[in-house]
C-alpha positions in Angstrom: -30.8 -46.5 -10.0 -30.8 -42.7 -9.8 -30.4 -43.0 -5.7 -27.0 -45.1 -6.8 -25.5 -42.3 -9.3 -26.5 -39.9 -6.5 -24.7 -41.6 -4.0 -21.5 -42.3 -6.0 -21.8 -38.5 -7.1 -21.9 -37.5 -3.3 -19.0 -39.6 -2.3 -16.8 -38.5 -5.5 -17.6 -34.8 -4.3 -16.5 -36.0 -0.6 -13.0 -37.1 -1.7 -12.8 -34.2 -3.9 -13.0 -32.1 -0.9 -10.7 -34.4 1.4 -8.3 -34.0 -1.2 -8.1 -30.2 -1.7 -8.0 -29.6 2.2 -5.2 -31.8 2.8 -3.0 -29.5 0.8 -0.7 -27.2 3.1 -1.8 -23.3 2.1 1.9 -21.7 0.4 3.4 -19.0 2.0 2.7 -15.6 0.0 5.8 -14.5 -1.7 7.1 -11.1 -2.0 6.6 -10.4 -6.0 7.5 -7.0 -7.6 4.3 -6.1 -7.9 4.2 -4.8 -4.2 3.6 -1.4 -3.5 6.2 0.3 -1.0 6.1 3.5 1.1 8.2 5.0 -1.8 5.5 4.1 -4.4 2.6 6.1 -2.3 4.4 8.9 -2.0 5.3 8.9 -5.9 1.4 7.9 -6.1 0.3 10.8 -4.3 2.9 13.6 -6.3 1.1 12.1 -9.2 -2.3 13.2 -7.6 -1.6 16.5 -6.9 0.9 16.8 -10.7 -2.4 15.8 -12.3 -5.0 18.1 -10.5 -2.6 21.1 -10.8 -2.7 19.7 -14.7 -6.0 19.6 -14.8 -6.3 16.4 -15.7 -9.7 15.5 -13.8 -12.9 16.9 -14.1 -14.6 19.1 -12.0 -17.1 16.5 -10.2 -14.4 14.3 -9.9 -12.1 16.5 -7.7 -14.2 15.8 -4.3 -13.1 12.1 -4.7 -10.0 12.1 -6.0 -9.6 15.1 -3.1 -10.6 12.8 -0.6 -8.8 10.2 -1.5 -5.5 11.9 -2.2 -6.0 13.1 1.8 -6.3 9.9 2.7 -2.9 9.1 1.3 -1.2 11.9 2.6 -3.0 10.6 6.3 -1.5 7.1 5.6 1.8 8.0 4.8 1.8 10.5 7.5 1.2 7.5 10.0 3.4 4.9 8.3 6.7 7.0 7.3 6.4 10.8 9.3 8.7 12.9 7.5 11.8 13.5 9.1 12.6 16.9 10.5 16.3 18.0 9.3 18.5 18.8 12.4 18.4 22.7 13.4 22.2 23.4 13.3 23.9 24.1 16.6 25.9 27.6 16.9 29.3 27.2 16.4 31.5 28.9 18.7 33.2 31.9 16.9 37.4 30.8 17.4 39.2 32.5 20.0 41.1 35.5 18.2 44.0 36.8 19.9 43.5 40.8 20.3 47.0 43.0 20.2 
């Protein structure tokens, strides 16, 4: 009788399983709670606004040094800065001499 309950329990198990892989995976949704370029960068000013502040101890500086290069690297590579535009010398107007 137990080799019975094991073999019902084994085939339960088996449709359990046919069942659950049938089901298409959903396509992942954009929520709010994604983090943009925008948001590392106000991450990182918080960084350094905090370490100025003193916010973090001592033997916590290496890491949160590290990582806050890190960030810096990353953003570097995702979003370089753009340089402004060096402004092109005007031509001085043609004045009539008398």
């Amino acid at each position: 009788m137990a080799t019975r309950k094991k073999t019902l329990k084994k085939e339960a198990q088996t449709k359990a399983k046919a069942t659950t892989t049938q089901t298409a995976p959903q396509p992942k949704q954009a929520t709010a709670q994604d983090l943009s370029i925008a948001d590392l960068k106000n991450l990182a000013t918080i960084i350094d606004v905090a370490s100025t502040r003193g916010a973090f101890r001592a033997n916590e500086m290496a890491t949160v040094g590290a990582m806050f290069n890190k960030l810096q690297a990353f953003l570097a590579r995702v979003a370089p800065e753009q340089k402004p535009e060096a402004k092109q010398p005007t031509a001085a107007p043609a004045t009539a001499g008398k």
